[in-house]
C-alpha positions as CSV (number, residue, x, y, z in Angstrom):
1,X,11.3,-15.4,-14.7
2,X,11.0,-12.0,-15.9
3,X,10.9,-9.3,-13.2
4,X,9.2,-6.0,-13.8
5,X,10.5,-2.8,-12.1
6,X,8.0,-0.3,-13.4
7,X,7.2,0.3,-9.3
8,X,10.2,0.6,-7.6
9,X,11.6,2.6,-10.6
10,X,8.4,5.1,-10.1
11,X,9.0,5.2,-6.7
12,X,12.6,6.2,-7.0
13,X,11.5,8.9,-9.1
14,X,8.9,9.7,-6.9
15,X,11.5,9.8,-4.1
16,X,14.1,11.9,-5.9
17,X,11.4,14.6,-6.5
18,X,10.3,14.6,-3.3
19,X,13.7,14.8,-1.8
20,X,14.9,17.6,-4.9
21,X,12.3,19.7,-3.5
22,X,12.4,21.9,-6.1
23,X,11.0,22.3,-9.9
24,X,14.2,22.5,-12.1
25,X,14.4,18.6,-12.0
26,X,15.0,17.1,-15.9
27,X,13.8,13.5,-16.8
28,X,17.8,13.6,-17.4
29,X,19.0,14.4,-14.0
30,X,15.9,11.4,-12.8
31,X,17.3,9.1,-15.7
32,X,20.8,9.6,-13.8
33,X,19.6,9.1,-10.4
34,X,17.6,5.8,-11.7
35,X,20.6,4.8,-14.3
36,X,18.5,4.3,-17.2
37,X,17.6,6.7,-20.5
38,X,15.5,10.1,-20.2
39,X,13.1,8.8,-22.5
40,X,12.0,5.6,-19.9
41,X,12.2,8.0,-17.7
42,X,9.4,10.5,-19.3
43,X,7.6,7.2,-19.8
44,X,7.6,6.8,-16.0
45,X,6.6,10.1,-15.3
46,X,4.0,10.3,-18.3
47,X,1.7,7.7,-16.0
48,X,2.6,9.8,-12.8
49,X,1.4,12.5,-14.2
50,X,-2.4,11.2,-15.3
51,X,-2.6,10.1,-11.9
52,X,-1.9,13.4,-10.5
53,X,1.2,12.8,-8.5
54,X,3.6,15.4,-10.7
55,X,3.3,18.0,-13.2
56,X,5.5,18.6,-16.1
57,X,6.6,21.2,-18.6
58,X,7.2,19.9,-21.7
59,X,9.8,21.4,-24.0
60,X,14.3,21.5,-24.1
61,X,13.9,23.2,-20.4
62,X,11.0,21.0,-19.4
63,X,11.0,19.9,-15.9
64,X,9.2,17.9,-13.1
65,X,8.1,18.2,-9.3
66,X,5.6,16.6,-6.9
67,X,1.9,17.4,-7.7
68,X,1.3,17.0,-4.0
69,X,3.1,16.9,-0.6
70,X,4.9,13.3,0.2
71,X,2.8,12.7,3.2
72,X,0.1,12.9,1.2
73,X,1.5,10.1,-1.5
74,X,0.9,6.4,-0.5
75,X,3.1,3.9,-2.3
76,X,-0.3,2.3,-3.4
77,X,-0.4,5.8,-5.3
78,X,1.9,5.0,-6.7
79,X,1.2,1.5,-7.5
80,X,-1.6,2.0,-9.5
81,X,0.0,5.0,-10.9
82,X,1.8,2.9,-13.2
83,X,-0.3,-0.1,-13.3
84,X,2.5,-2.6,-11.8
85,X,1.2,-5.8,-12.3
86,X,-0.1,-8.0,-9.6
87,X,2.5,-9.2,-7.1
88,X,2.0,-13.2,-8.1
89,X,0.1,-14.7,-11.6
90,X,-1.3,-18.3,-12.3
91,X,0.8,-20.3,-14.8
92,X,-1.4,-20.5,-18.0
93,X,-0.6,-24.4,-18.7
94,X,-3.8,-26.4,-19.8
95,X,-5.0,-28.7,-17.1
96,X,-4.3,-32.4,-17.3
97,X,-8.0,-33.7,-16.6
98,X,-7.3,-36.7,-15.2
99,X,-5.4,-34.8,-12.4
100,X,-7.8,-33.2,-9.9
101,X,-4.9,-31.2,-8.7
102,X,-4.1,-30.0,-11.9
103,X,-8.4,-28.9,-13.0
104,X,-8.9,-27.0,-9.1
105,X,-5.2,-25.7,-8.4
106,X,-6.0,-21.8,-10.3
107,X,-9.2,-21.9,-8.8
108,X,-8.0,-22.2,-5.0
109,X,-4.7,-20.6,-5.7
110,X,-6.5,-17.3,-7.0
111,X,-8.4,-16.7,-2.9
112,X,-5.3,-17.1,-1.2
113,X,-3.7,-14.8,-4.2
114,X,-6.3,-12.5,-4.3
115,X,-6.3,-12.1,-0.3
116,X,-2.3,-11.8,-0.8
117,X,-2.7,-9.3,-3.1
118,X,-5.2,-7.0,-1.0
119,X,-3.2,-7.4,2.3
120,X,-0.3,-6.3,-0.2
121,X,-2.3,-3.1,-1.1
122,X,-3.1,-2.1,2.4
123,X,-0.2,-2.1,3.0
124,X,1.0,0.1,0.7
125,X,-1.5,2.5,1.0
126,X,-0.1,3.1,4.9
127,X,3.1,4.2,3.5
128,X,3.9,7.4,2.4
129,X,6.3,9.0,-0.4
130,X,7.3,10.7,2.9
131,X,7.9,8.1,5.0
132,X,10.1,6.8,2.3
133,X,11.9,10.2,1.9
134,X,12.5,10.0,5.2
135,X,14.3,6.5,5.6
136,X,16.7,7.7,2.9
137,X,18.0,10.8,4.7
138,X,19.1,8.5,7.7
């Protein structure tokens, strides 16, 4: 099963600025922190940006910081920021029609996913970059 990090690789990024607290930090020195190329990293920070949570300068001394304070972040921010797909999916295999489990499983699986789902964005919204910031300095 493929796992996507696109999330918790934004929110390290996130974090780092947030904890850096100042605007000289390079999608190289972020690449570093995350271990992973510049150029992902600019990727990361490209989606951050149209959201609103960082600015950029663009250019060799280009750098990054927070666009806003962390308490005022939410992880679901952040979330949608980079459009992190949903936390469970519905196989795509054809239903077997003579198995009535098989022609009404999507269709009862997607409420209790799509109430997972929500509860899982709630969630996220009552956490902030701060609080995150926070439980790393400990």
């Amino acid at each position: 099963m493929a796992v996507n990090t696109q999330f918790a690789i934004a929110v390290h990024v996130m974090a780092a600025l947030g904890y850096r607290c100042d605007k000289d930090t390079t999608s190289g020195l972020l690449a570093l922190s995350v271990n992973t190329s510049p150029s992902f990293v600019r990727r990361v920070l490209s989606k951050l940006s149209k959201a609103g949570l960082v600015e950029t300068t663009t250019g060799k001394a280009g750098a990054c910081w927070l666009a806003k304070e962390a308490k005022n972040i939410s992880l679901l921010d952040i979330y949608r920021a980079v459009d992190a797909p949903k936390a469970f999916s519905i196989h795509t295999y054809p239903e077997q029609k003579p198995c009535a489990v098989s022609c009404n499983i999507k269709a009862a699986l997607e409420k209790a996913l799509t109430k997972t789902q929500k509860a899982m964005e709630a969630r996220l919204d009552e956490i902030t970059l701060a609080s995150i910031i926070s439980d790393m300095k400990k």
